[in-house]
N, C-alpha and C positions, 0 to 999 in steps of 0.2 A: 894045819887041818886039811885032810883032802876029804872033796866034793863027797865022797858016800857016807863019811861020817857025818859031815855035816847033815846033810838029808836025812840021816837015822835017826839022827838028834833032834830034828827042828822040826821033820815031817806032819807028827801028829797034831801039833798047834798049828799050819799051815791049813790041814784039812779042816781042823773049829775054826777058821777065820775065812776060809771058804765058805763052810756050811752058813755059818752064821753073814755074810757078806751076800750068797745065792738068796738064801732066804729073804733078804731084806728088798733086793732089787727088783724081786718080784712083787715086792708089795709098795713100789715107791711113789704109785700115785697117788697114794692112801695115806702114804705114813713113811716117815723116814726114821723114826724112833727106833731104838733097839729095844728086845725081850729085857724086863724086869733082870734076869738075873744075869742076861750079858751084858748091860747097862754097863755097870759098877766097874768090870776089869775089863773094858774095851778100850778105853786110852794105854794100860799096859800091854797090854795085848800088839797092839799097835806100835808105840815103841819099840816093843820086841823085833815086828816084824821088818819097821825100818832098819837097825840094826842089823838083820840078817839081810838084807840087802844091800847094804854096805858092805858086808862080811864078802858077799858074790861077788861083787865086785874086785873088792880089792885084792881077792884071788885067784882073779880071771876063772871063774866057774865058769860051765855050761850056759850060752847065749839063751835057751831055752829056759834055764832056772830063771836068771836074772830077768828075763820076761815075764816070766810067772809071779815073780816077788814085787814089779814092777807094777804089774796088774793092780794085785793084790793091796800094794801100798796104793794106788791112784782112787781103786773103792772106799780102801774104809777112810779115805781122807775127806770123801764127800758123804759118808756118814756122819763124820768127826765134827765135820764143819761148815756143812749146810745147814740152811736157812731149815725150818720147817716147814713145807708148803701146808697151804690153808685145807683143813678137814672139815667135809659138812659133816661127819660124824659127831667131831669134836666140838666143832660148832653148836649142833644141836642137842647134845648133851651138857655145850655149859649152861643154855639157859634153860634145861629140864632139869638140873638138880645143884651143879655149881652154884650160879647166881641166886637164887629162892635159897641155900642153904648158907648161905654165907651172909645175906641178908638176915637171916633168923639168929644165924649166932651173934648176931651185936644187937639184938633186938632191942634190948635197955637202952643202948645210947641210939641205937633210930629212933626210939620213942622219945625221948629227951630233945634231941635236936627237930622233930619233928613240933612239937609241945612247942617248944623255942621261933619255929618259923610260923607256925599259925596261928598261934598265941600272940606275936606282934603284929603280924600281918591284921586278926581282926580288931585289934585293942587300937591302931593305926590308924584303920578305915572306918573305926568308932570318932575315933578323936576328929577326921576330918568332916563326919558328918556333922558334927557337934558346934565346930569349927572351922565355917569353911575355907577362913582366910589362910589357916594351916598347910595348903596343900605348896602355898608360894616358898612356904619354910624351905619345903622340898625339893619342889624343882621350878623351875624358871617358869614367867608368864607362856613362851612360848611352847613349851612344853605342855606344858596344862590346854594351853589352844589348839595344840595338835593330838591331842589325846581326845579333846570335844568331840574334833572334826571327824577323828576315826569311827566314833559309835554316835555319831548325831544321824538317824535315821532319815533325815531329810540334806545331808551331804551327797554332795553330784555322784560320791563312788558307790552311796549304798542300794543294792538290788541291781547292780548292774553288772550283767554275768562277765567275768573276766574272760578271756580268753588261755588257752592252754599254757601260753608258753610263757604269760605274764606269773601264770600260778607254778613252773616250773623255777621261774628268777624268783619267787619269794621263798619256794620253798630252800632254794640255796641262799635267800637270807637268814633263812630261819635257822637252817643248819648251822649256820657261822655263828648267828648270833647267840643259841644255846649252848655249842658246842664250849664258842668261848666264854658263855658265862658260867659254864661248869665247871672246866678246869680252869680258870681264873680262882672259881671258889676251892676246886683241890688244891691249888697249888701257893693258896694263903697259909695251907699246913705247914708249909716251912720255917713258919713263925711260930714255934711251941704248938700249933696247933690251934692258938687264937686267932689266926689271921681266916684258917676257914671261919669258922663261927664268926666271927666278926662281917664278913661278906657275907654268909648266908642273914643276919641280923636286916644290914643293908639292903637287902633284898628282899626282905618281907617288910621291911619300914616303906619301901619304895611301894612295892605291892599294892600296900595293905592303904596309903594314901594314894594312891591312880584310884582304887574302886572306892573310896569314900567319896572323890569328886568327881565320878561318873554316875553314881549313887544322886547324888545333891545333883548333878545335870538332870538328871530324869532319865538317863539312857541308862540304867542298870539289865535292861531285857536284853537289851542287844550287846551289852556289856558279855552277860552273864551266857549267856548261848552263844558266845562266841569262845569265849575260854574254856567252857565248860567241858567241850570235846577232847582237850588235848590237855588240859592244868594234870590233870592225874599221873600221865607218864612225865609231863617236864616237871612239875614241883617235885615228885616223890627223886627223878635223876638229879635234880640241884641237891636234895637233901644229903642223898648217899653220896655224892660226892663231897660233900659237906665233912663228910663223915669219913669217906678216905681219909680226906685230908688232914683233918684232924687226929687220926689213928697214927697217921705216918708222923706229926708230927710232937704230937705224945709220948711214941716211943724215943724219940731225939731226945725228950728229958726224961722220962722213967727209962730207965733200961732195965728195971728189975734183975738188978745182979749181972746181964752181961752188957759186953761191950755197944757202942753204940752201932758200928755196923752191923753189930749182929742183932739188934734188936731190931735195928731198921730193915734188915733181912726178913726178920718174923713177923714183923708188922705189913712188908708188903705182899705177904701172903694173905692177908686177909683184904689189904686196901686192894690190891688189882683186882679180883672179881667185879667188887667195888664200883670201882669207877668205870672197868670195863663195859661192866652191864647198865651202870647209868646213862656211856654216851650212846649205846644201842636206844635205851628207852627215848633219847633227845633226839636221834633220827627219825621213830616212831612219829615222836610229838612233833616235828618237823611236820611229814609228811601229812599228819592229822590237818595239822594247823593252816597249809596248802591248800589241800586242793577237798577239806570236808568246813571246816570251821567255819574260812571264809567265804562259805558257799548263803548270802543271805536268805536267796531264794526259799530254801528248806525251811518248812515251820518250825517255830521254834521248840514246840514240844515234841516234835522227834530228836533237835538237837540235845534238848534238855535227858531226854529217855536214853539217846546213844550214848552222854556222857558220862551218865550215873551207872550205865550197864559197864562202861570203860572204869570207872572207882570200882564193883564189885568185882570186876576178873582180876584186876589188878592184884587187888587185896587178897582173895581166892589161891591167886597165884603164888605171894611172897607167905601163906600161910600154909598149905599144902604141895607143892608142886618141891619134887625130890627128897620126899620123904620114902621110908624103905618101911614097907609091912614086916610086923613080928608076927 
């Protein structure tokens, strides 16, 4: 094969893998994705053009080609196989209509699981008020004496303004400790799908007996204007992750006809929204629970106003928000 045929031959596809490689590195602060329809035959593409680079080679073509082809190969290899960098586009588009739409499409089983976690949680905090020797069932004496201490209004911590950086280390415990009791509860899915449900269960039993015996303390005010601010974004995140979890692991036994990777493929198309936008919601309830919650100073009926206006956007949110006008 000599050099002019080769180039007559392979020319036009060198120029589409230009244009389409120019194109993209112009835009690679943004975006490293390729166009929809060069998507699909851009690993062919590539191939090819390794190939023809070899071909250069091994017949000592023009040092000029080979540098061309060289190029050429070193681009689309960091198309092929880079990372995606992070998009506030894309960012703010999953949670304008991504996460709100993908929430709605399971809505039945959000409501189910939902029914499921405040349904025990209140029937729990009945039982303990009923009952208050119940709460031991639960959890240990000491436990229950450090849950007192927290909302006992006349405790040395209560009313007395923290300082910044104390409310900065709580809020990196808050984070952990959300974080990990969320995917803890996704990642019970792996057990048919019972092991979430089963931990989100656990967790409205736990719940639902702390406010029965903070209740029976007398401290329900400070109980209740404490939670109140941030329970909206972290209950409704434990739940959807609840709900991952159990999608992913549902599809492990139904496969409806195909195989189980491929089910579990399908299934994490709907679970990653999922849980992704749950742990954002637990970073929220994090910072809520920081540096506004824990603020006692504030009356409590502004806390009480901020956290019911926190339930209605919520709700506003996961019922309108990425929906498309006809």
């Amino acid at each position: 094969m000599t050099q002019r045929n080769f180039i007559a031959k392979r020319e036009n596809d060198w120029k589409e893998m230009e244009l389409i490689l120019t194109g993209n590195v112009r835009k690679r602060f943004f975006s490293r994705s390729l166009p929809y329809n060069k998507a699909a035959g851009f690993p062919q593409a590539y191939r090819q053009l390794l190939g023809d680079l070899n071909t250069a080679r091994s017949n000592g073509f023009d040092p000029a080609l080979i540098e061309r082809l060289n190029r050429l190969t070193l681009e689309g290899n960091q198309i092929l196989y880079s990372i995606k960098p992070f998009s506030l586009r894309a960012f703010l588009e999953f949670f304008r209509r991504t996460f709100p739409r993908s929430v709605r499409a399971q809505w039945k089983s959000f409501y189910v699981f939902f029914l499921i976690f405040f349904g025990l949680a209140i029937f729990f905090a009945l039982v303990s008020i009923r009952f208050p020797g119940f709460v031991y069932e639960i959890m240990s004496p000491w436990e229950a004496a450090n849950l007192e201490d927290m909302y006992n209004p006349e405790s040395f911590y209560y009313l007395r303004p923290r300082k910044i950086s104390t409310d900065a280390d709580m809020f990196g415990f808050y984070i952990y400790n959300n974080i990990s009791i969320a995917f803890i509860t996704f990642a019970g899915g792996i057990l048919a799908g019972i092991g979430s449900l089963f931990i989100l269960a656990a967790n409205a039993v736990f719940i639902g007996v702390a406010a029965g015996h903070i209740i029976n303390c007398g401290y329900y005010g400070t109980f209740f204007s404490f939670v109140v601010g941030h329970s909206a974004f972290e209950l409704s995140a434990i739940i959807l992750s609840a709900l991952a979890g159990f999608h992913l692991g549902y599809s492990l036994l139904v496969t409806r006809g195909q195989n189980r990777g491929a089910a579990l493929r399908e299934a994490g198309k709907t679970a990653l929204p999922l849980i992704s936008g749950s742990a954002f919601m637990l970073v929220i309830a994090a910072i809520i629970e920081a540096f506004w919650s824990s603020r006692h100073e504030i009356p409590q009926n502004i806390r009480f106003a901020a956290g019911g206006t926190m339930i209605v956007l919520i709700t506003l949110y996961f019922v309108f928000a990425g929906r498309t006008r006809t």
